[in-house]
N, C-alpha and C positions, 0 to 999 in steps of 0.2 A: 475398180478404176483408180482408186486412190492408189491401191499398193502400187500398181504398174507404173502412176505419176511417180511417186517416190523413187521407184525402180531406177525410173527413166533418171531421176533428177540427182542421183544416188551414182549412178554410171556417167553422166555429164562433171560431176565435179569430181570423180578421180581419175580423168580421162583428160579435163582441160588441161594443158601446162602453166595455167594462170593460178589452178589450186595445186598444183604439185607440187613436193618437195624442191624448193630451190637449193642452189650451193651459193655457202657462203664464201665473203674474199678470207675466214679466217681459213676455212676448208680447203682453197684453193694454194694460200700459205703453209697450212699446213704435209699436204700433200707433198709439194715443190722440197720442202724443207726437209719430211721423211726418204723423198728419193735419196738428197744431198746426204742423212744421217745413212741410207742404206751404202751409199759411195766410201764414206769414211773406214778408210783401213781397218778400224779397230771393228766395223761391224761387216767387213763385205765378205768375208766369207761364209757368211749365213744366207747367201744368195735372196736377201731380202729382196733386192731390184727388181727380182722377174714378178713378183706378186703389183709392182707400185707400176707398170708402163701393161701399156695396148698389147697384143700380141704383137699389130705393126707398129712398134713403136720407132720412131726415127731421130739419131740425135748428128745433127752437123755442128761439128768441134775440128778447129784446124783444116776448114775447106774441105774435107771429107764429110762424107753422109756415112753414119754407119747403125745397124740395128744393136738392141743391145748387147746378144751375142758379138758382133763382131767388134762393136767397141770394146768390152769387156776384155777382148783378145788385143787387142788396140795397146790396154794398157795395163796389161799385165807382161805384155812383150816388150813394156818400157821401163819395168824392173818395177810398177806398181805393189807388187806382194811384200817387195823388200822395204819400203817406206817406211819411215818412222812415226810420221803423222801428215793425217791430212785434216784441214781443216775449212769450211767452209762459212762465211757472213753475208746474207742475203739482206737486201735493203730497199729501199726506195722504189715499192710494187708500186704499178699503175697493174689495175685490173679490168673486165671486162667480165661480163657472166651474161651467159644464154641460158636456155631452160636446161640444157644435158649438157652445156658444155661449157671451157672458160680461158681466157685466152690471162695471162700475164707477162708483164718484162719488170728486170728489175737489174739492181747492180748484184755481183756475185763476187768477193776478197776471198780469192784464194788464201792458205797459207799452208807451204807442203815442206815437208823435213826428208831427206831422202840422204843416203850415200854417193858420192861423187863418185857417178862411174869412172875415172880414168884416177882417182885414187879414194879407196873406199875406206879408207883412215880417215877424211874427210867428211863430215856432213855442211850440206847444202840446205839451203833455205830462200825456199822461191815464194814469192808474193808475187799475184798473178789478181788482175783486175778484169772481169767480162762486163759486159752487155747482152743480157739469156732474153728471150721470149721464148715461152711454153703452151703447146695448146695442150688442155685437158678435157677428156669427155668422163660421162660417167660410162662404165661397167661395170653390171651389175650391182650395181647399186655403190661401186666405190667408185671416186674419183682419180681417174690414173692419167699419167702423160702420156701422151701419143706421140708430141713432137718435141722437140728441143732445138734453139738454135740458140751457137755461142760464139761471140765474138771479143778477140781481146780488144782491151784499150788499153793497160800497161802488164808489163812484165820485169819483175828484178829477179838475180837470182845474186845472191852471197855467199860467205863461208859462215858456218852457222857455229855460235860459240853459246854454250849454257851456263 
């Protein structure tokens, strides 16, 4: 009778989500911040991205919805590969955590170096400011985004001199 009590009491505490592994807001920064390190020029062709999102994972950027295949096409048909750098400064999380899952918004400073398409002697430099909210669940035990929304609030671009 004892062991069965035990049994019982043994399968109730890793069964409640009140004992379970929570995530934490460093996790959920974390996560957010590895997507943006997998986005940076210097690492995206290591196709890290597809490991860090949902299967359905969804990101609306620029009033379109798109999966991450098809964003990936999005903006590699914007002359993305050619880039000199991208860089990304996440800041100012308000968070939010469930038992599996965790919702964030924060600010997002762009800052991208690219060739002027209409004269490519040129380099450009656009500083670009959003407003992201991300939901994240866990799978399989990593925490990955599902969704993404992005909105701007400013946009510069210049002539970029070093």
């Amino acid at each position: 009778m004892k062991n069965k009590l035990l049994a019982l009491l043994f399968t109730f505490i890793i069964s409640n989500p009140v004992f379970a592994a929570t995530i934490s807001e460093e996790e959920v920064i974390d996560s957010i911040n590895e997507f943006f390190n997998g986005l940076n020029i210097k690492n995206y062709k290591d196709n890290s991205l597809d490991a860090l999102v949902t299967d359905d994972f969804i990101i609306f950027e620029l009033a379109n919805s798109y999966t991450l295949d098809e964003f990936k096409d999005f903006i590699e048909s914007a002359g993305f590969l050619d880039w000199v750098s991208t860089d990304w400064n996440l800041t100012d999380f308000t968070i939010s955590i469930d038992n599996n899952s965790a919702h964030a918004s924060y600010l997002n400073t762009g800052v991208f170096v690219y060739a002027d398409p209409e004269n490519k002697d040129q380099l450009l430099k656009e500083d670009i400011k959003w407003l992201e909210s991300v939901y994240l669940v866990k799978d399989n035990g990593k925490l990955k985004l599902k969704f993404l929304q992005s909105d701007d609030i400013k946009r510069t671009i210049k002539p970029f001199t070093n």
